[in-house]
C-alpha positions in Angstrom: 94.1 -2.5 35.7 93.5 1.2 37.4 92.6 2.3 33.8 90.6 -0.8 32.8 88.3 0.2 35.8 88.3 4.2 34.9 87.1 2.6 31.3 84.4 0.5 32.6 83.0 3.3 35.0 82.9 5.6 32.2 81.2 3.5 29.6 78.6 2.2 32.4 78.3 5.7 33.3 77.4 6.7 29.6 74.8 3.8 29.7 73.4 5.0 33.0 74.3 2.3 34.8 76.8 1.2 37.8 79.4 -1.2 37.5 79.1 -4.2 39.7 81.8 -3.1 42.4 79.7 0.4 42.5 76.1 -1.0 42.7 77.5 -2.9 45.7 78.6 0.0 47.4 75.6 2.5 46.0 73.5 -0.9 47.6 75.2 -0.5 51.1 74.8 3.0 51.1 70.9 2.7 50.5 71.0 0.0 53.2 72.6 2.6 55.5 69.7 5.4 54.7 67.5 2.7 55.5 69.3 1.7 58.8 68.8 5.7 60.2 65.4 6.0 62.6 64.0 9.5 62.3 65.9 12.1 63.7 66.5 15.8 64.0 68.4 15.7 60.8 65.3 14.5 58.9 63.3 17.1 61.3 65.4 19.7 60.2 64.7 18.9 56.6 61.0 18.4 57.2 60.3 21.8 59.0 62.8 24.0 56.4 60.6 22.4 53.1 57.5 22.2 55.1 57.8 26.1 55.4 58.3 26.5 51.8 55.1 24.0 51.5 53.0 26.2 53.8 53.6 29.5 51.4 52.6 27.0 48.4 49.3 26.8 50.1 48.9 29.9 51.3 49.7 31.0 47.3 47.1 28.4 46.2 44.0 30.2 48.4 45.0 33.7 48.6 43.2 34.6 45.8 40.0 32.7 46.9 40.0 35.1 49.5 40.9 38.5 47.9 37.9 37.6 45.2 34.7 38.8 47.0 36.5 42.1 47.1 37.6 41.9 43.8 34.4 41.2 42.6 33.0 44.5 43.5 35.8 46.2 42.7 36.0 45.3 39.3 32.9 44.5 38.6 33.9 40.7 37.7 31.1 38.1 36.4 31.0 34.5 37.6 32.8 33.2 34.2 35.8 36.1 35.1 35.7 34.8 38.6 36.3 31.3 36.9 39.0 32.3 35.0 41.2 34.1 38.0 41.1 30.9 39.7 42.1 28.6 37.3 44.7 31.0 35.8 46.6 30.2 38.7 46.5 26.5 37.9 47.7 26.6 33.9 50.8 28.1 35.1 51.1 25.2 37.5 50.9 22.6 35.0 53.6 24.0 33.2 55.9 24.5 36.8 55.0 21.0 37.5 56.3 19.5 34.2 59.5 22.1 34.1 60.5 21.8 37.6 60.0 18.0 37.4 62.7 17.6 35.1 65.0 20.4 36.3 64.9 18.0 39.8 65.8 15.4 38.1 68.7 16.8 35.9 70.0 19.3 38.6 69.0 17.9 42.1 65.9 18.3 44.4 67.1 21.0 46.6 68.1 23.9 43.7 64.6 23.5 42.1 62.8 24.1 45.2 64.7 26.8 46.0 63.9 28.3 42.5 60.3 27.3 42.7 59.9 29.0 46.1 61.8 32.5 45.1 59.5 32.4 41.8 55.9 32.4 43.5 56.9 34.5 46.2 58.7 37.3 44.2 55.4 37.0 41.9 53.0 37.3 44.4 54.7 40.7 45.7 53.8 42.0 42.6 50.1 40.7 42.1 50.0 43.2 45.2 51.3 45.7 42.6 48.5 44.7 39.7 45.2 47.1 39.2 43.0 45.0 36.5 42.3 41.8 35.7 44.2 41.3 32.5 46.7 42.2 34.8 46.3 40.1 37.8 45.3 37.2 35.4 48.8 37.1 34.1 50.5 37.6 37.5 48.9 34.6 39.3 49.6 32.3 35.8 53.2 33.4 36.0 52.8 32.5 40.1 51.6 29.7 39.4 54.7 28.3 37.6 56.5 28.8 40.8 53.5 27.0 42.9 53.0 24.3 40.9 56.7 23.4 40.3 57.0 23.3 44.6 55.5 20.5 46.0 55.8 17.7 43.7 60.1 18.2 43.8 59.4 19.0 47.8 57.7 15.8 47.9 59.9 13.7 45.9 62.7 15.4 48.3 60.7 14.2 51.9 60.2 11.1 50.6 63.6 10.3 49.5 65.4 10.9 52.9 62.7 8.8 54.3 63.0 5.0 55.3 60.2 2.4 55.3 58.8 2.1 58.8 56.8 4.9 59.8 57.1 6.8 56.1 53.8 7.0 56.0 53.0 9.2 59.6 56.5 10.8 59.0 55.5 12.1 55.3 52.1 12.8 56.1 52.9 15.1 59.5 55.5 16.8 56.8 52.3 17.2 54.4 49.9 18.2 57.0 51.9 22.0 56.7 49.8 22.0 53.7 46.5 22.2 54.9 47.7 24.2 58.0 49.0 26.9 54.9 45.6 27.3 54.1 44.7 27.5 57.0 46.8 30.2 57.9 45.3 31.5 54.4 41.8 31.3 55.2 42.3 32.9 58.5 44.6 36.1 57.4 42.7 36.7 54.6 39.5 36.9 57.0 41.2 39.1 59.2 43.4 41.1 56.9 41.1 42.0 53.7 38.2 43.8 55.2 40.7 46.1 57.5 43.5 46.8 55.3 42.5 45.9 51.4 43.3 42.7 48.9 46.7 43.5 48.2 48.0 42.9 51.4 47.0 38.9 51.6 50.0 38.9 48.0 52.3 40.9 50.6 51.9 38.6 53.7 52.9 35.3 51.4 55.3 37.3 49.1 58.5 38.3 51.4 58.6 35.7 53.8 58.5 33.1 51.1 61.7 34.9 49.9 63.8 33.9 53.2 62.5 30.7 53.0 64.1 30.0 49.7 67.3 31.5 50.8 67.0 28.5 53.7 66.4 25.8 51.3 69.9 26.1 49.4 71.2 25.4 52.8 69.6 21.9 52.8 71.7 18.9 51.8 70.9 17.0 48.6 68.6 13.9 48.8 71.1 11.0 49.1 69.1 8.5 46.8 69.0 11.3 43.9 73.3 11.5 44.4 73.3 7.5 44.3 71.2 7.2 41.3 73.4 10.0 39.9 76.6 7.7 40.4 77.9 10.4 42.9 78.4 7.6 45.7 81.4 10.2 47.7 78.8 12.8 47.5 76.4 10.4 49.1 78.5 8.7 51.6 79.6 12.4 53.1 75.9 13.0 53.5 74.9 9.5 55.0 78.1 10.1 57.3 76.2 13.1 58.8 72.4 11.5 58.7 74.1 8.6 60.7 76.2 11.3 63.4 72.0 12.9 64.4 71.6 9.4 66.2 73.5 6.5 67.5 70.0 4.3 67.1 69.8 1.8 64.3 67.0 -0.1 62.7 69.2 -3.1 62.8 72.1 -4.3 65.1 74.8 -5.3 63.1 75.5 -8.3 65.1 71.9 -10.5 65.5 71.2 -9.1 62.1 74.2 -9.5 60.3 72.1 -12.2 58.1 69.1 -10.1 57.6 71.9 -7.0 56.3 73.5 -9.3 54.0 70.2 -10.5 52.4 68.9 -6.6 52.3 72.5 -5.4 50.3 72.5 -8.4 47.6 68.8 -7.1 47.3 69.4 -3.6 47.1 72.5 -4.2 44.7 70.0 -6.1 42.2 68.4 -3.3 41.7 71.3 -0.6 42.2 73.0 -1.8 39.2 70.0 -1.7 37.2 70.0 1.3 35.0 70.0 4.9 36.9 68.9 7.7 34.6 65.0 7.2 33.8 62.8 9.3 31.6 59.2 10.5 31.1 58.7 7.4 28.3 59.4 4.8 31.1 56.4 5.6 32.5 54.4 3.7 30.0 56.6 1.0 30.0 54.8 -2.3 31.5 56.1 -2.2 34.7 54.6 1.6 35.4 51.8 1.9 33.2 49.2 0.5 35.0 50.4 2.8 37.9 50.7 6.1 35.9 47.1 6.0 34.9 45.6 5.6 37.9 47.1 7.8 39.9 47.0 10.5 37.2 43.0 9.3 37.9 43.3 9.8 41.4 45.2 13.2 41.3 42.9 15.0 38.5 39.4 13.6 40.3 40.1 14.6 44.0 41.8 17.6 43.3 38.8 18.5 40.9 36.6 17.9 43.9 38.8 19.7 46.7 40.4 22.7 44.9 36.6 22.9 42.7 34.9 23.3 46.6 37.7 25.5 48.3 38.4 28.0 45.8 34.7 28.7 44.9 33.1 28.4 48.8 33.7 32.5 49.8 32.4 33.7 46.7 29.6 31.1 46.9 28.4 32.6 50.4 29.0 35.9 48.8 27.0 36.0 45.8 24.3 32.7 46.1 23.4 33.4 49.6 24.1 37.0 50.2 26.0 37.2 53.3 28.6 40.2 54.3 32.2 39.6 53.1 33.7 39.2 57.0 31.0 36.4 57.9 31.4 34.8 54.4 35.0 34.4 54.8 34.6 33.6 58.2 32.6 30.3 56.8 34.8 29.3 54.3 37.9 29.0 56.9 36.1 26.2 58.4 36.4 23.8 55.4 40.0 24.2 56.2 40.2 24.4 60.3 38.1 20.8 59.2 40.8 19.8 56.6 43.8 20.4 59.0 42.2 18.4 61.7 41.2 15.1 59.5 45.0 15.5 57.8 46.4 14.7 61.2 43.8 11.8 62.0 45.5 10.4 58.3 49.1 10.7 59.7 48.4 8.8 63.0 46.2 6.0 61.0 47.9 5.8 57.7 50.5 3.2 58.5 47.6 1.2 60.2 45.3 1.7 57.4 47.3 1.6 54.6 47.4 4.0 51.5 44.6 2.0 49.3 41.8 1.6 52.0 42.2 4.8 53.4 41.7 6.3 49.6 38.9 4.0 49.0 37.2 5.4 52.2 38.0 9.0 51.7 36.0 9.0 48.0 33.0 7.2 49.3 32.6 9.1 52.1 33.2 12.7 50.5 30.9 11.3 47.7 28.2 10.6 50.1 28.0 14.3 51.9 28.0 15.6 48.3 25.4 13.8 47.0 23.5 14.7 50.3 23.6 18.1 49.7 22.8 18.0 46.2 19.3 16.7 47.1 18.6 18.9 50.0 19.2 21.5 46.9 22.2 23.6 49.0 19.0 26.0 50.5 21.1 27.4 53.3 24.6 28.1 53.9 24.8 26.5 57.0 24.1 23.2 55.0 27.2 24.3 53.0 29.0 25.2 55.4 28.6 21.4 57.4 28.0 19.3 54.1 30.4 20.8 51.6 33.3 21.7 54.4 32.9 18.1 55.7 33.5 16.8 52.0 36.0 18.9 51.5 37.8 17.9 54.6 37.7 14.2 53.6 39.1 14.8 50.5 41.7 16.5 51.6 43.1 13.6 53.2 43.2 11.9 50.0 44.6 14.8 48.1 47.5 14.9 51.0 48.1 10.9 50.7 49.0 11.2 47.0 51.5 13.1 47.8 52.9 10.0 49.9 52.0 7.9 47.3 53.0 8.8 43.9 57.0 9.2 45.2 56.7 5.8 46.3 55.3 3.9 43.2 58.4 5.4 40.8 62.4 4.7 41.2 64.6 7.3 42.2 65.9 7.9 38.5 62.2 9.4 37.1 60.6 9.7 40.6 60.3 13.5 40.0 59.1 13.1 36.7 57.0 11.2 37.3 55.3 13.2 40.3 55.5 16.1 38.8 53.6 14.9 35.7 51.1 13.1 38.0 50.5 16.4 39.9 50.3 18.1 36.4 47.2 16.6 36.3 45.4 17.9 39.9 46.7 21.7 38.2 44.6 20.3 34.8 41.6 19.3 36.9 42.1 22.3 39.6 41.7 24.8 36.7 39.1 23.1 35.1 36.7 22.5 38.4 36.4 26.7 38.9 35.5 27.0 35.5 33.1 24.2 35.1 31.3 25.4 38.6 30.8 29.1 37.1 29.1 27.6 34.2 27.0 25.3 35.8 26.1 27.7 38.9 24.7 30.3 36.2 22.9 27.6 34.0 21.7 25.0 36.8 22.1 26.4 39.5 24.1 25.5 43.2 22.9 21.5 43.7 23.7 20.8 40.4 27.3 22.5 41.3 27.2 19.7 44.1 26.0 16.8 42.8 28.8 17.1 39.7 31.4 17.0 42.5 29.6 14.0 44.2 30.2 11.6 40.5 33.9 13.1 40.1 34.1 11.0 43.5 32.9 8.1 41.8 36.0 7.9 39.3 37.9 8.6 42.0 36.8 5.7 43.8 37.4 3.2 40.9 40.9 4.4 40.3 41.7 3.6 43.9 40.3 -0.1 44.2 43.4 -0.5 41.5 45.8 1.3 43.6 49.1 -1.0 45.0 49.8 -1.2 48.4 53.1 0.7 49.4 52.9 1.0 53.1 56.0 -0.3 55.5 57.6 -0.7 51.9 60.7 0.5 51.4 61.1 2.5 48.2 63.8 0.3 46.4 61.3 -2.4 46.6 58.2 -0.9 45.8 59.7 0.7 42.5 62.3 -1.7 40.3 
């Protein structure tokens, strides 16, 4: 009988799938992830990968801050310019795609730790570069590193997560982001008119280093060891998530019905099968939900990363201002970002992911259009139009992060992020461009008023969004 049962676990296994007696017990422990409020063991999580988060943005705006020095240094023109920014985003594309899979094959926590040793050990030596051949390479091989991070960092938040309150949980763990470039904006206005370029690369190089060495210390994500079929693995883990606290979502007593119901649920979908690939993402269940969010990542990123990245050299060069008060100005859009981020994790479970999205594009849309017809004259309009937009948007670009883990199962739910968020690097490399062409042939409303109908396609895609929130990810994603 013992090796009747060693036979069917093997077989299943081969299939990808979980034997009956295992998707019962893969079904509890789910249930018992579930059944864990928030507590210093998810904290701990959260602040460890939120630090290797806040050097992915500070990675992801250095350079928009070491350009208005570069650009007299090197003499670069506005398409060169265009270029240094989006070089940084190929090599995301690819990181996002690679490191997707690897997180999938080989666990959440080794490829962040990769990810994060990659683009700070790169950006160390973009301190060391001296052209812009040179430093065009560097921040494409960076990139890699940057681009792989947060989509496997997000998968990983999301996973230890449990349906009440994920949204505010997963959004005050995403809201490191915009602080990292915050932090970005406000070093690189200090540091790079006292001490030179090179040492905004230093500043986000070695730290990032310790912080990788942290992250192999994390525990695996329990759902990815589940869908795995390593159910000891994962009941060790959930033994220690359930030691942090003695509170439950559920007493075992006045809802021993409502447990049993949540288990057989659970275990019809636990025995379902486990390993998942990029191809099942146009399969009729998640097509639909792969196109529009790749819709929603490519056209607010396009808009966010298109403003951000291109705002200090935009005060340097259209309006003429000195390089301290020019960077000085562009911090705002991000002092503005970081403060409408947190308004998004107190509201988000109130508001829910598709009307907050809907909101965030018509709004943002409206300030750029706005600006576009007052024709951009001053800076100052810039500086309260553009930074407002920006700020909006960044709420948006913040919530997909939420979102796309929650609309895919466990067994492709890197993948699938990763290729999703393959598609912001696309439309983050592309925006920089696109602006330096326009700027020099149209001029700077024009600049604005292409960002204002990106918001428009935006705002289709997310009237077809699906509403996730208070969901928990099991039922959300078959």
């Amino acid at each position: 009988m013992t090796t009747l049962a060693a036979h069917t676990r093997a077989q299943a296994a081969r299939q990808g799938l979980l034997t009956s007696d295992d998707a019962h017990r893969a079904a509890g422990l789910l249930f018992r992830i579930e059944n864990v409020p928030f507590s210093r063991w998810h904290t701990k999580a959260r602040i460890i990968m939120g630090s290797a988060t806040l050097f992915d943005a500070f990675h992801a705006l250095s350079l928009a801050f070491v350009l208005p020095v570069l650009v007299g240094l090197w003499q670069l023109s506005a398409a060169q310019i265009g270029l240094l920014i989006a070089s940084g985003y190929l090599g995301q594309v690819i990181g996002a795609l690679f490191f997707g899979w690897m997180a999938e094959r080989y666990g959440r926590v080794p490829s962040a730790s990769v990810t994060v040793g990659l683009m700070s050990v790169l950006s160390i030596v973009c301190a060391l570069t001296g052209s812009f051949h040179m430093l065009f390479l560097c921040r494409f091989l960076q990139g890699i590193g940057v681009g792989g991070e947060v989509p496997v960092a997000a998968t990983y938040i999301n996973e230890l997560s449990q349906a009440h309150g994920r949204g505010k949980f997963f959004v005050l763990y995403e809201l490191i982001f915009p602080l990292g470039l915050l932090a970005a904006a406000q070093v690189g206005a200090f540091l790079v008119p006292r001490f030179g370029w090179e040492y905004m690369f230093l500043v986000g190089g070695i730290p990032g280093i310790l912080v990788a060495l942290l992250i192999t210390r994390l525990p695996e994500s329990p759902r990815w060891l589940i869908a795995r079929g390593r159910l000891d693995d994962a009941e060790k883990l959930i033994r220690t998530l359930e030691a942090s606290t003695p509170k439950r979502n559920l007493d075992a007593q006045t809802d021993k019905q409502a447990i049993e119901q949540r288990i057989n649920a659970l275990a019809a979908g636990a025995g379902k099968r486990q390993r998942g690939s990029w191809k099942e993402l146009f399969s009729p269940v998640y097509r639909g939900r792969t196109i529009i969010v790749w819709l929603l990542w490519a056209s607010s990123y396009f808009v966010a990363n298109g403003i951000n990245n291109w705002l200090p050299s935009l005060y340097k060069t259209v309006y003429h201002l000195p390089l301290q008060e020019s960077l000085r100005m562009a911090s705002v859009s991000n002092v503005l970002s970081a403060c409408a981020v947190l308004g998004c994790a107190l509201l988000i479970d109130r508001v829910g992911r598709r009307r907050w999205a809907i909101a965030s594009f018509i709004l943002s849309g409206a300030l750029l259009a706005l600006l576009g017809v007052l024709k951009a004259e001053s800076a100052w309009s810039v500086m309260f139009l553009a930074s407002s937009a920006y700020a909006v948007m960044g709420t948006t670009t913040v919530l997909l992060y939420l979102y796309t883990p929650e609309i895919y199962p466990t067994r492709m739910r890197a993948i699938g992020t990763g290729l999703a968020t393959s598609w912001l690097r696309a439309a983050s490399a592309a925006a920089p461009a696109m602006v330096g062409v326009v700027l020099a042939g149209h001029g700077i409303a024009t600049v604005f008023l292409m960002f204002a109908g990106v918001t428009v396609l935006g705002l289709l895609a997310a009237w077809r969004m699906i509403e996730t929130t208070n969901r928990s990810l099991e039922e959300i994603s078959p």
